[in-house]
PDB file of N, CA, C and O in Angstrom:
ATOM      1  N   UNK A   1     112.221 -53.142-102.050  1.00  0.00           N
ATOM      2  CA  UNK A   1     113.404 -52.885-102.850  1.00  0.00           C
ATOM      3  C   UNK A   1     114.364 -51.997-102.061  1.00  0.00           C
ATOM      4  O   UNK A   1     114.091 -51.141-101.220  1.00  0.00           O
ATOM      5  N   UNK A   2     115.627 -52.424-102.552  1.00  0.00           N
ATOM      6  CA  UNK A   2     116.876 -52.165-101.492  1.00  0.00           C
ATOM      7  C   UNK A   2     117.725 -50.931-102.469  1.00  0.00           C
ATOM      8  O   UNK A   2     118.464 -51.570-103.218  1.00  0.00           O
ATOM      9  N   UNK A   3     117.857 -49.754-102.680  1.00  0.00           N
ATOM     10  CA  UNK A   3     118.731 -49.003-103.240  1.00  0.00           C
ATOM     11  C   UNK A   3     120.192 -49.191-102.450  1.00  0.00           C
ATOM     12  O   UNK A   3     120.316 -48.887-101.263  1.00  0.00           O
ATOM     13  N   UNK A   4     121.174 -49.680-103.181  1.00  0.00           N
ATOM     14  CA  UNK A   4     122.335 -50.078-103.153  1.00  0.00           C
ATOM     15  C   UNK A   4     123.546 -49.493-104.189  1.00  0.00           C
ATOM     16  O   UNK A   4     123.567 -49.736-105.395  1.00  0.00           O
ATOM     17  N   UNK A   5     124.622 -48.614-103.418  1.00  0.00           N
ATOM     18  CA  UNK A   5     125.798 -48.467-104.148  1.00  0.00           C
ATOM     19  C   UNK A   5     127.093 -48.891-103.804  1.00  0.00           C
ATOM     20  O   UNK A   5     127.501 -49.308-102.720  1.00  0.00           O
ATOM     21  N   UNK A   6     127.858 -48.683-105.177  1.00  0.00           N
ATOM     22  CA  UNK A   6     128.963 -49.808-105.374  1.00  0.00           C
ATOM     23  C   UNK A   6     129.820 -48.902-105.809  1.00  0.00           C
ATOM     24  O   UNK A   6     129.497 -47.838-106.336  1.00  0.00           O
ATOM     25  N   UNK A   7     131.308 -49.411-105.541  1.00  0.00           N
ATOM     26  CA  UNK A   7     132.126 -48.883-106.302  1.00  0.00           C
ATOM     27  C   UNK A   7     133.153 -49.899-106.779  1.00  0.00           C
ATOM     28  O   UNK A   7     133.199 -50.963-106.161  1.00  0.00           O
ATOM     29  N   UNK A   8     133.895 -49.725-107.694  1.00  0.00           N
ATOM     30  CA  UNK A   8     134.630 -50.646-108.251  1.00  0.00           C
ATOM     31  C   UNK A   8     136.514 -50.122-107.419  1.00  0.00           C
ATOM     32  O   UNK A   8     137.188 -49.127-107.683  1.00  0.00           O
ATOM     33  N   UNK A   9     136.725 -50.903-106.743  1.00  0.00           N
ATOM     34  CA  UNK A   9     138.363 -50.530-106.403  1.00  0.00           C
ATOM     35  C   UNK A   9     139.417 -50.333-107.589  1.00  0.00           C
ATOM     36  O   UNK A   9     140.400 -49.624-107.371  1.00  0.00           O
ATOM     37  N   UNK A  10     139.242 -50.943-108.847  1.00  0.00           N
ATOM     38  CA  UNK A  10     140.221 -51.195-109.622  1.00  0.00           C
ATOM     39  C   UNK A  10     140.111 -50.059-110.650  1.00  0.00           C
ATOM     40  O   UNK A  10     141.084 -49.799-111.358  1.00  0.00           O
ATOM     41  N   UNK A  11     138.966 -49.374-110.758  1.00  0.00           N
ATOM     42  CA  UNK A  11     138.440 -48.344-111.834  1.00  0.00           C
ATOM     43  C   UNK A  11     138.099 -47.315-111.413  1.00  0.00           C
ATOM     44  O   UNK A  11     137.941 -46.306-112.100  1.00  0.00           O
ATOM     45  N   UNK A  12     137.934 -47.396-110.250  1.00  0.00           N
ATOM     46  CA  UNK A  12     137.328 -46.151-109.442  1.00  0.00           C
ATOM     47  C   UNK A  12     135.532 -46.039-110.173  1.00  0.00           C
ATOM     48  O   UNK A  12     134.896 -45.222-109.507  1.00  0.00           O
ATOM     49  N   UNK A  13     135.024 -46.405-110.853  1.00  0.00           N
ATOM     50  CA  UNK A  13     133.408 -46.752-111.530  1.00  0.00           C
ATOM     51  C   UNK A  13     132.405 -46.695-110.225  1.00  0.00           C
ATOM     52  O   UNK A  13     132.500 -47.651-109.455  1.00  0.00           O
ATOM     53  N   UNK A  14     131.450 -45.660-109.902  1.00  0.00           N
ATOM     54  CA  UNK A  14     130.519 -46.087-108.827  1.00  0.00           C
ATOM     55  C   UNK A  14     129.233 -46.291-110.156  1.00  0.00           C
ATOM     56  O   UNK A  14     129.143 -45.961-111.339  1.00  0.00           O
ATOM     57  N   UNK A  15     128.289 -47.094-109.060  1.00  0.00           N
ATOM     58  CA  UNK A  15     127.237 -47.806-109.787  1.00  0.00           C
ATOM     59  C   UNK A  15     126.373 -47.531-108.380  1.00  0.00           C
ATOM     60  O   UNK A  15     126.915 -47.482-107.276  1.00  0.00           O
ATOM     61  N   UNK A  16     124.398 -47.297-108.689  1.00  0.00           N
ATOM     62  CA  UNK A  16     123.867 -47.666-107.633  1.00  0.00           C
ATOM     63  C   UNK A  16     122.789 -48.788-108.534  1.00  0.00           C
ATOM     64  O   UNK A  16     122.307 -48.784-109.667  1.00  0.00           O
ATOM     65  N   UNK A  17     122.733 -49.597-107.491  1.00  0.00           N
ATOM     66  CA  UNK A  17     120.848 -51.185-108.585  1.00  0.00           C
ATOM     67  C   UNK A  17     120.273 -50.992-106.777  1.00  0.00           C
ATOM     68  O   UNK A  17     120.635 -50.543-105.689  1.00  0.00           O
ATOM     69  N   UNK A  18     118.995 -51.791-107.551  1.00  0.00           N
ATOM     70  CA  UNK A  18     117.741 -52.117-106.924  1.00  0.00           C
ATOM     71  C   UNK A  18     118.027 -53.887-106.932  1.00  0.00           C
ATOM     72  O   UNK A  18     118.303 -54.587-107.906  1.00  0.00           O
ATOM     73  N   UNK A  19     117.801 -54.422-105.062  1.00  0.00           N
ATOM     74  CA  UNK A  19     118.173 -55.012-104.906  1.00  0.00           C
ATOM     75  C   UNK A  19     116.529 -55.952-104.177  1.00  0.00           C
ATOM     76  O   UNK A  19     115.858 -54.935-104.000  1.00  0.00           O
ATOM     77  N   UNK A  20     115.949 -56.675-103.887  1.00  0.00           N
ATOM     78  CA  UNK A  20     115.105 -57.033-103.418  1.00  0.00           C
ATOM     79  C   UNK A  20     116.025 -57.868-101.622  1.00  0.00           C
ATOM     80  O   UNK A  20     117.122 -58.412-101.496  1.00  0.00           O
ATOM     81  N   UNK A  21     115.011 -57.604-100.668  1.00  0.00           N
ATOM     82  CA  UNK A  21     115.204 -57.714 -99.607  1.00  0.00           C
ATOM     83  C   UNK A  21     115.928 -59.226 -99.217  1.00  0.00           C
ATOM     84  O   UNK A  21     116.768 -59.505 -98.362  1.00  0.00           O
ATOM     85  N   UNK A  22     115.273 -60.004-100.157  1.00  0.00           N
ATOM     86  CA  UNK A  22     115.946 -61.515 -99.749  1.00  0.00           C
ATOM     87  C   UNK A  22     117.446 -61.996-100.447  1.00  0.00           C
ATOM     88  O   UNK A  22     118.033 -63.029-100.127  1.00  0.00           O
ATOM     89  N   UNK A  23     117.934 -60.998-101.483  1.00  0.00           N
ATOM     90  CA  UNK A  23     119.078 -61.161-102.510  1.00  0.00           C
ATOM     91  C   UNK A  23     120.332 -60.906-102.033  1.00  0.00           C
ATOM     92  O   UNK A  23     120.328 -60.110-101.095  1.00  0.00           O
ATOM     93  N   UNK A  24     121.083 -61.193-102.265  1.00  0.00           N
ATOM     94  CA  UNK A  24     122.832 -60.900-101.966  1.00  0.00           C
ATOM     95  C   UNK A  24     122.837 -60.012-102.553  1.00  0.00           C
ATOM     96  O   UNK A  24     122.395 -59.940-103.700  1.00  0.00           O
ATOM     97  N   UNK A  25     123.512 -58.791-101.698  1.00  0.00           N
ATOM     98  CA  UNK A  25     123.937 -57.331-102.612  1.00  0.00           C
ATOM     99  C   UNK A  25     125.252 -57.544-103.144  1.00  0.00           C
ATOM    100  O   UNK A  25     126.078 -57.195-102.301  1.00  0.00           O
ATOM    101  N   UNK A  26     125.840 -58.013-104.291  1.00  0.00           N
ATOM    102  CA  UNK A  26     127.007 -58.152-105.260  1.00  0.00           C
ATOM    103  C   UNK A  26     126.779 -57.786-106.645  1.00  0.00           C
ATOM    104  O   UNK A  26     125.839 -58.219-107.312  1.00  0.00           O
ATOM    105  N   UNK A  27     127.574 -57.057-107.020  1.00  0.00           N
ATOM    106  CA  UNK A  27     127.472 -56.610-108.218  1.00  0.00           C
ATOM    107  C   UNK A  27     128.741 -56.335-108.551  1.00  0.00           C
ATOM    108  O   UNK A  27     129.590 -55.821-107.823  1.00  0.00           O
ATOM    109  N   UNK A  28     128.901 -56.822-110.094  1.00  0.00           N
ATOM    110  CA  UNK A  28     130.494 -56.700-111.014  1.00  0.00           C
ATOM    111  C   UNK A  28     130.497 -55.764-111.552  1.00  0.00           C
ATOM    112  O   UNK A  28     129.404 -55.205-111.632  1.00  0.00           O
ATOM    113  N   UNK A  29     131.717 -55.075-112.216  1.00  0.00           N
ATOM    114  CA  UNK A  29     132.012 -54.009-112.723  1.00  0.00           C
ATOM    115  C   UNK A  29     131.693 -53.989-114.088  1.00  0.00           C
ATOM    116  O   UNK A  29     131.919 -55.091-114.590  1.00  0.00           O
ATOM    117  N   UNK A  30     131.391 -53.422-114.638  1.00  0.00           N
ATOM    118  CA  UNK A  30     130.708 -53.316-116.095  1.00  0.00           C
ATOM    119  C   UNK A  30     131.873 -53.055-116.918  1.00  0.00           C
ATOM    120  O   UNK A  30     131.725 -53.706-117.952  1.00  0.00           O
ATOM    121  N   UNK A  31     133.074 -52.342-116.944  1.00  0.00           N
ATOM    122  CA  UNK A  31     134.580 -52.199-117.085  1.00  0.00           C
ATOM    123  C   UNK A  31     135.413 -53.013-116.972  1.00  0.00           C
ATOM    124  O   UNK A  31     135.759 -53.564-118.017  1.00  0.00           O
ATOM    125  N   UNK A  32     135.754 -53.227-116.315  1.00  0.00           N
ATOM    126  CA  UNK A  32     136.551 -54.410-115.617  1.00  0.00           C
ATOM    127  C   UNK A  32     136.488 -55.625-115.390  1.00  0.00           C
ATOM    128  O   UNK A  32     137.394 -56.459-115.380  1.00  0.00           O
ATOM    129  N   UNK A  33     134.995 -55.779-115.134  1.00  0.00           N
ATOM    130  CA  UNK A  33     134.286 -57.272-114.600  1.00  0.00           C
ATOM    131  C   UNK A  33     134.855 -58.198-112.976  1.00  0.00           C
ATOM    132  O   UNK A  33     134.848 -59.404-112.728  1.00  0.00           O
ATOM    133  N   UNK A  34     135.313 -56.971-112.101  1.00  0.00           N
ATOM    134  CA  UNK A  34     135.958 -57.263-111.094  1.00  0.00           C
ATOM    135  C   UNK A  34     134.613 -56.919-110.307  1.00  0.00           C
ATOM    136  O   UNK A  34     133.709 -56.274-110.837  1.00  0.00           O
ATOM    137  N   UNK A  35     134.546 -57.464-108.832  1.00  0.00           N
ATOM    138  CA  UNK A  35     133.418 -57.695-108.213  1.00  0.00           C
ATOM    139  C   UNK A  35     133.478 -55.931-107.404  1.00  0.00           C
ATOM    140  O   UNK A  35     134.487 -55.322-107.048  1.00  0.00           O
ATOM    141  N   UNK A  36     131.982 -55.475-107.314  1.00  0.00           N
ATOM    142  CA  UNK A  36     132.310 -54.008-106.588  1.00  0.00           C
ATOM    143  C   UNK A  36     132.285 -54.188-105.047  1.00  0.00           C
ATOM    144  O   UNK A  36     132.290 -55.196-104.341  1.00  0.00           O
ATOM    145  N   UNK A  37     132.254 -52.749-104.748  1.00  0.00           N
ATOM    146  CA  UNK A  37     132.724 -52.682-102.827  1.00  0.00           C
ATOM    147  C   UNK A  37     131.518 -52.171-102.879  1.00  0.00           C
ATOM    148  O   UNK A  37     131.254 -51.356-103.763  1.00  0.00           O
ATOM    149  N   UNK A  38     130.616 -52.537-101.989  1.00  0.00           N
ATOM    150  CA  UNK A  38     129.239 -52.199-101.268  1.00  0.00           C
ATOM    151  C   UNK A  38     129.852 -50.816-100.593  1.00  0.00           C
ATOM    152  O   UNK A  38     131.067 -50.908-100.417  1.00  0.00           O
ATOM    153  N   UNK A  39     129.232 -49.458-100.144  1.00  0.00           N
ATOM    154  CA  UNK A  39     129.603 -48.568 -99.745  1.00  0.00           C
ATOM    155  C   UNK A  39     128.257 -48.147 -99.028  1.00  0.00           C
ATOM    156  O   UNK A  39     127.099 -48.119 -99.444  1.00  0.00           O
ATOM    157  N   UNK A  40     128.838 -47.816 -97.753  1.00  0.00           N
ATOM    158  CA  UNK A  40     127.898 -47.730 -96.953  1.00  0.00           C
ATOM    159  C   UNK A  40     127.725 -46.305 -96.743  1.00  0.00           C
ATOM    160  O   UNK A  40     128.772 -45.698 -96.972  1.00  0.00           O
ATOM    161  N   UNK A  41     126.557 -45.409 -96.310  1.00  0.00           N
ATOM    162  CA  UNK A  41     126.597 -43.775 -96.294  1.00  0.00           C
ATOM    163  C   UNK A  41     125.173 -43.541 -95.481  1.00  0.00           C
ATOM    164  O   UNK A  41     124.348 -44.331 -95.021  1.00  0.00           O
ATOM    165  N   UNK A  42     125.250 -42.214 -95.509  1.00  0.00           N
ATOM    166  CA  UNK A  42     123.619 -41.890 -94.955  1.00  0.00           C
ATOM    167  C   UNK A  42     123.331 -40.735 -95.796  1.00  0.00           C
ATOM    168  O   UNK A  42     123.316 -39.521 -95.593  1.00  0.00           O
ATOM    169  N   UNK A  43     123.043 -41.701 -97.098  1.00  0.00           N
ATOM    170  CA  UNK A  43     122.691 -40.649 -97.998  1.00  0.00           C
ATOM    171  C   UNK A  43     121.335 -40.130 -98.085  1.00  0.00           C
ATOM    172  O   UNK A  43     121.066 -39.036 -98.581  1.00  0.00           O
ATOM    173  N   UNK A  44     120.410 -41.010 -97.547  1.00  0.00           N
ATOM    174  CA  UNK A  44     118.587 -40.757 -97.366  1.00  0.00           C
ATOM    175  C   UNK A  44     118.592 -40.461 -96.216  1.00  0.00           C
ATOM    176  O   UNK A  44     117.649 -41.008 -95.645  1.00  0.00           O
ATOM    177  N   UNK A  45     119.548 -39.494 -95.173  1.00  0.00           N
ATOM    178  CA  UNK A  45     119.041 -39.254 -94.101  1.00  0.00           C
ATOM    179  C   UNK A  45     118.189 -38.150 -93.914  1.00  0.00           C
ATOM    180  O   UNK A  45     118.021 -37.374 -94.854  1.00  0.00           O
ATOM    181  N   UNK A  46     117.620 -37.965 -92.824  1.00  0.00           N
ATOM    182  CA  UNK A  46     116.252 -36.845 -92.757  1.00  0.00           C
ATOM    183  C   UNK A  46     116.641 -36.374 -91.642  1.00  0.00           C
ATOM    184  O   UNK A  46     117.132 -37.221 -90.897  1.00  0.00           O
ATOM    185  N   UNK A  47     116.603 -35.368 -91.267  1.00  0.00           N
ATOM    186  CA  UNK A  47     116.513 -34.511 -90.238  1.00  0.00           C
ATOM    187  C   UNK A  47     114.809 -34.124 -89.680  1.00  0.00           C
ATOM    188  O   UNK A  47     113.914 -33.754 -90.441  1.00  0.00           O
ATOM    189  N   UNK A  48     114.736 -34.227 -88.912  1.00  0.00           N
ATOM    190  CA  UNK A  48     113.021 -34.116 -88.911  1.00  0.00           C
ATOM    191  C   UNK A  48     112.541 -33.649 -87.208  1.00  0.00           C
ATOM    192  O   UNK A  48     113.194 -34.061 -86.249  1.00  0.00           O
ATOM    193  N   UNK A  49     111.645 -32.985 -87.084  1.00  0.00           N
ATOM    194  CA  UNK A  49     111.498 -33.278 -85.390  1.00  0.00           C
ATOM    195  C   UNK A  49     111.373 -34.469 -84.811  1.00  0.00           C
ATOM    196  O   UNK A  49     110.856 -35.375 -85.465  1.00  0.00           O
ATOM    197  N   UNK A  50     111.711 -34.646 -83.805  1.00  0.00           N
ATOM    198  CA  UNK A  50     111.487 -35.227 -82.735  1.00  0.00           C
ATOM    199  C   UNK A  50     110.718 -35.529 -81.434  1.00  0.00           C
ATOM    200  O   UNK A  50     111.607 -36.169 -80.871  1.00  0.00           O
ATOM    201  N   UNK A  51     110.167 -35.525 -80.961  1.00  0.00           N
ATOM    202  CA  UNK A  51     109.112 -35.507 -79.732  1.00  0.00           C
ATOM    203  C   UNK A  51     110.597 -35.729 -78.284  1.00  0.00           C
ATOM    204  O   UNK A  51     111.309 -36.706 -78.056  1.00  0.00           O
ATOM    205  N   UNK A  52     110.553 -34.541 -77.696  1.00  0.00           N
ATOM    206  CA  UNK A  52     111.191 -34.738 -76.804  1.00  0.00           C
ATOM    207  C   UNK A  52     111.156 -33.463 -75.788  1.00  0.00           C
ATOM    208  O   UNK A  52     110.118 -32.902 -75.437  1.00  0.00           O
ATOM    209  N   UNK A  53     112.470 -33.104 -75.379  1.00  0.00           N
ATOM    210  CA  UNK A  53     112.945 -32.228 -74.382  1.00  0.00           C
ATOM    211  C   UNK A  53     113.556 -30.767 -75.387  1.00  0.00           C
ATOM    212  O   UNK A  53     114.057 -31.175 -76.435  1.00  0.00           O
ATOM    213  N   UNK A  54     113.569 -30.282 -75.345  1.00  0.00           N
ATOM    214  CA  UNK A  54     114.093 -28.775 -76.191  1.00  0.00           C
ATOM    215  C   UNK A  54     114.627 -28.254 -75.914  1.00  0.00           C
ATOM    216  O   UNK A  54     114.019 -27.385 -75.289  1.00  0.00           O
ATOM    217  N   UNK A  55     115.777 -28.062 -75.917  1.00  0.00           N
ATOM    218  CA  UNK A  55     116.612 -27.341 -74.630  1.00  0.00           C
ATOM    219  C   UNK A  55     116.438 -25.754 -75.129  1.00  0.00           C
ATOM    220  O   UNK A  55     116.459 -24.893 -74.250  1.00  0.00           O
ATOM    221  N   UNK A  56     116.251 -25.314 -76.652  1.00  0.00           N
ATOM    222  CA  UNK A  56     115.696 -24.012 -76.544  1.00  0.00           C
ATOM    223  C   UNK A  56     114.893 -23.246 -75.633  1.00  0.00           C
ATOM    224  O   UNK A  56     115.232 -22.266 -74.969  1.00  0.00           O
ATOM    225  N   UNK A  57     113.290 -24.083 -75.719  1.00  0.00           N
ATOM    226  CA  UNK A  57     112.543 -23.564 -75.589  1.00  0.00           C
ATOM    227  C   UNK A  57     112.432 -24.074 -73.220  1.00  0.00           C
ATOM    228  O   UNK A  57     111.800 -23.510 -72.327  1.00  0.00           O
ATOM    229  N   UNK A  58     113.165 -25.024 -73.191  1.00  0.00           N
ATOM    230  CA  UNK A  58     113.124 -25.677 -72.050  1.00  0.00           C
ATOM    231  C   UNK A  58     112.194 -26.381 -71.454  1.00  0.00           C
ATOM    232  O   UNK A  58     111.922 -26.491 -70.258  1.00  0.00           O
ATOM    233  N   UNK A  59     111.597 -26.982 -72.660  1.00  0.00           N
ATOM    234  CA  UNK A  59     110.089 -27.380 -72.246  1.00  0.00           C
ATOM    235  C   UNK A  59     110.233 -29.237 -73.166  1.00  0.00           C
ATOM    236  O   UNK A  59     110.954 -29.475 -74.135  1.00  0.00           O
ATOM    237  N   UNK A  60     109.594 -29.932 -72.671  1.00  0.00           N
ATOM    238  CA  UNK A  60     109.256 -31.703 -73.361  1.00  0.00           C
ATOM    239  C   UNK A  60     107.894 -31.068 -74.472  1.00  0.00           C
ATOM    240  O   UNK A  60     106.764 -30.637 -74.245  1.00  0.00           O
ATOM    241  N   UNK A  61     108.403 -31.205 -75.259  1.00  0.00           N
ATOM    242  CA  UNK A  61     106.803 -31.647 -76.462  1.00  0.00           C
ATOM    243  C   UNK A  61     106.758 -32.984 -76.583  1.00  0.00           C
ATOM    244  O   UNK A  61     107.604 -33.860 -76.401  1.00  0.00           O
ATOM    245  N   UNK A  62     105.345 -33.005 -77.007  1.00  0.00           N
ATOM    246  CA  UNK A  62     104.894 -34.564 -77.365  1.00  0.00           C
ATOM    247  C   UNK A  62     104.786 -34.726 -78.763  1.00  0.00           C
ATOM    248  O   UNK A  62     105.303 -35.613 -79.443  1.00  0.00           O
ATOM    249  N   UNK A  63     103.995 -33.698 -79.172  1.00  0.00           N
ATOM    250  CA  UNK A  63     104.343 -33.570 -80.947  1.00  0.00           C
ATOM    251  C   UNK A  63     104.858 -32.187 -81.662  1.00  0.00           C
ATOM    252  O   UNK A  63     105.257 -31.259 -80.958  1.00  0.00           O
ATOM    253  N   UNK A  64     104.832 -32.094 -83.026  1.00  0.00           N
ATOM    254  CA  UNK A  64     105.450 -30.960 -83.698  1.00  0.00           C
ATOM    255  C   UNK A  64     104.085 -30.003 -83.125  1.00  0.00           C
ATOM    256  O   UNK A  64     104.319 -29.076 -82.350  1.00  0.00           O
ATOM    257  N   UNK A  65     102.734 -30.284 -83.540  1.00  0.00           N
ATOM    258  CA  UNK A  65     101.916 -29.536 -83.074  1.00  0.00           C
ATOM    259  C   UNK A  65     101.818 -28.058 -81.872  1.00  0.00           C
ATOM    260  O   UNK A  65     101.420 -26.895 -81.947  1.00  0.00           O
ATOM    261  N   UNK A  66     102.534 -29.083 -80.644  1.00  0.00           N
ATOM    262  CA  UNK A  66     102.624 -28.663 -79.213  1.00  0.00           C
ATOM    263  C   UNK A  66     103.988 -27.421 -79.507  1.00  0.00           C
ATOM    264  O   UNK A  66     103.858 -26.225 -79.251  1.00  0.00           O
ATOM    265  N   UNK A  67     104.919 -27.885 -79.936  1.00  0.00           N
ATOM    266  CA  UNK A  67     105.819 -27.306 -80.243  1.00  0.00           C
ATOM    267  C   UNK A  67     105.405 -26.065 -81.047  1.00  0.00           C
ATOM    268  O   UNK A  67     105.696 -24.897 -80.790  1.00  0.00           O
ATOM    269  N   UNK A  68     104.651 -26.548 -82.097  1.00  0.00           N
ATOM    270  CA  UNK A  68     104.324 -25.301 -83.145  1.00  0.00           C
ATOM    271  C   UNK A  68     103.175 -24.036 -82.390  1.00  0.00           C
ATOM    272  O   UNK A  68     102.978 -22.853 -82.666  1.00  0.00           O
ATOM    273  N   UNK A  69     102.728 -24.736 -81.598  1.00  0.00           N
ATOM    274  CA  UNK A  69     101.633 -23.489 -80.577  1.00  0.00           C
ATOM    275  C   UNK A  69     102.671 -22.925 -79.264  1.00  0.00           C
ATOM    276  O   UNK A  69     102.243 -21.978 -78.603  1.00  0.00           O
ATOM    277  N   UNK A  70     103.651 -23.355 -79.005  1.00  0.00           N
ATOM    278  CA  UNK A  70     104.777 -22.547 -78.183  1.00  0.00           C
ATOM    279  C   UNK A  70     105.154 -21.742 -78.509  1.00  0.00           C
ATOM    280  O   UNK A  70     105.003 -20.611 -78.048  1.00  0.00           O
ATOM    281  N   UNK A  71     106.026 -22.213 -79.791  1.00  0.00           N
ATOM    282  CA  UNK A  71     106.290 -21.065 -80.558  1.00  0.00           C
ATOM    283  C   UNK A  71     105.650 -19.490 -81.158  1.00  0.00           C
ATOM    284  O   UNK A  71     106.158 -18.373 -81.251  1.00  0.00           O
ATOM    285  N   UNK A  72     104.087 -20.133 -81.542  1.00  0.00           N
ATOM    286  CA  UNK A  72     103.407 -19.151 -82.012  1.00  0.00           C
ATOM    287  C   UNK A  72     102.808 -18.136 -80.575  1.00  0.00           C
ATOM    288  O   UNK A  72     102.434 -16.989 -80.823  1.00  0.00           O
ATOM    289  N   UNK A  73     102.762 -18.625 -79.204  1.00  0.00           N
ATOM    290  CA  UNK A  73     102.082 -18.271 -78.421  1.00  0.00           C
ATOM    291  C   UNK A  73     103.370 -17.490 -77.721  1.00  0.00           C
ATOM    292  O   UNK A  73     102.901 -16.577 -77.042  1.00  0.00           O
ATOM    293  N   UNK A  74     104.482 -17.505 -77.655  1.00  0.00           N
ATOM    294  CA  UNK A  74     105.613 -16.904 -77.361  1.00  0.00           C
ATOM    295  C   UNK A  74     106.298 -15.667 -78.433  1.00  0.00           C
ATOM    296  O   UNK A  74     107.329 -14.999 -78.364  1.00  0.00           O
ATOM    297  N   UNK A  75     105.437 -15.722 -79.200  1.00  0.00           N
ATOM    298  CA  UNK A  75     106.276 -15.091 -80.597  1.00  0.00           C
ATOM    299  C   UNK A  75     107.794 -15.202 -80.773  1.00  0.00           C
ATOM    300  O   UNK A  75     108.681 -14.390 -80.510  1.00  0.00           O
ATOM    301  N   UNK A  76     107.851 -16.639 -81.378  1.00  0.00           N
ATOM    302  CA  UNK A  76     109.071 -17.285 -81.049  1.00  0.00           C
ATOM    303  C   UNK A  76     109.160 -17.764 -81.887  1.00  0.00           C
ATOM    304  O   UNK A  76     108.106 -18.264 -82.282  1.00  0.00           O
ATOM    305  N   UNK A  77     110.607 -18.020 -82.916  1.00  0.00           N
ATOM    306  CA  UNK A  77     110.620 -18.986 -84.715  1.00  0.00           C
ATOM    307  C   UNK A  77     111.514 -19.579 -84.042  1.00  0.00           C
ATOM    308  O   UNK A  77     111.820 -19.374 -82.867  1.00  0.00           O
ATOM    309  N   UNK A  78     112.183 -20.724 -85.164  1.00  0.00           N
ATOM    310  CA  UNK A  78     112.971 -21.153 -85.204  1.00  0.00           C
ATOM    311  C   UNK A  78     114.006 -20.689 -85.279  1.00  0.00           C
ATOM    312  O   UNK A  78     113.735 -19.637 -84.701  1.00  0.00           O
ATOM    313  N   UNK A  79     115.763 -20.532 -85.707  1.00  0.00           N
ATOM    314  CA  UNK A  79     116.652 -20.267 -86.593  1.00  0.00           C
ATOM    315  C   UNK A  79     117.328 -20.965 -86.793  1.00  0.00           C
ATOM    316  O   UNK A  79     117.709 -21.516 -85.760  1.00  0.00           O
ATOM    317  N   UNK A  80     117.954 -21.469 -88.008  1.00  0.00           N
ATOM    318  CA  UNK A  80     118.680 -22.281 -88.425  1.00  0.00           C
ATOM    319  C   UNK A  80     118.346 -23.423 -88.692  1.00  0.00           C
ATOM    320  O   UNK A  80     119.174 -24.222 -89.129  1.00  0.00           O
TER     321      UNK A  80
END
C-alpha cells in the first residue's frame, strides 16, 4: 500500500488515500468533483546514520556500532 496526497487546484481541499502498488493514483474532489493534483514531498523522510567517512571524527565506520565505541572511547558525543 501506497500513501498518497492530493490537492484539489480549484478548492484548495488536500486529501491523503491508500493506493495499492498496481493502481492509478487519481482521485476527485469530494467538493467540487474536479480531478486532484498528486503532490509530491518527502514527508516520511528519515535522517538516520550512514556507514561511511565522518568528517567529524575523520575516520570511515562500517556500522553505527564502530562509530558508537569511537565516540565512547574518545569521550566524544554527538551535537546537534
Amino acid at each position: 500500500m501506497v500513501n498518497v496526497e492530493f490537492k484539489c487546484d480549484k478548492c484548495g481541499r488536500h486529501a491523503e488515500a491508500y493506493f495499492s502498488m498496481k493502481e492509478e493514483y487519481k482521485l476527485d474532489c469530494i467538493e467540487c468533483k474536479t480531478p486532484m493534483r498528486r503532490l509530491y514531498g518527502l514527508q516520511y523522510f528519515k535522517f538516520d546514520f550512514q556507514p561511511g567517512f565522518n568528517r567529524g571524527a575523520g575516520q570511515y565506520f562500517d556500522t553505527k556500532t564502530q562509530f558508537n565505541n569511537y565516540l565512547r572511547e574518545n569521550n566524544t558525543r554527538v551535537v546537534g
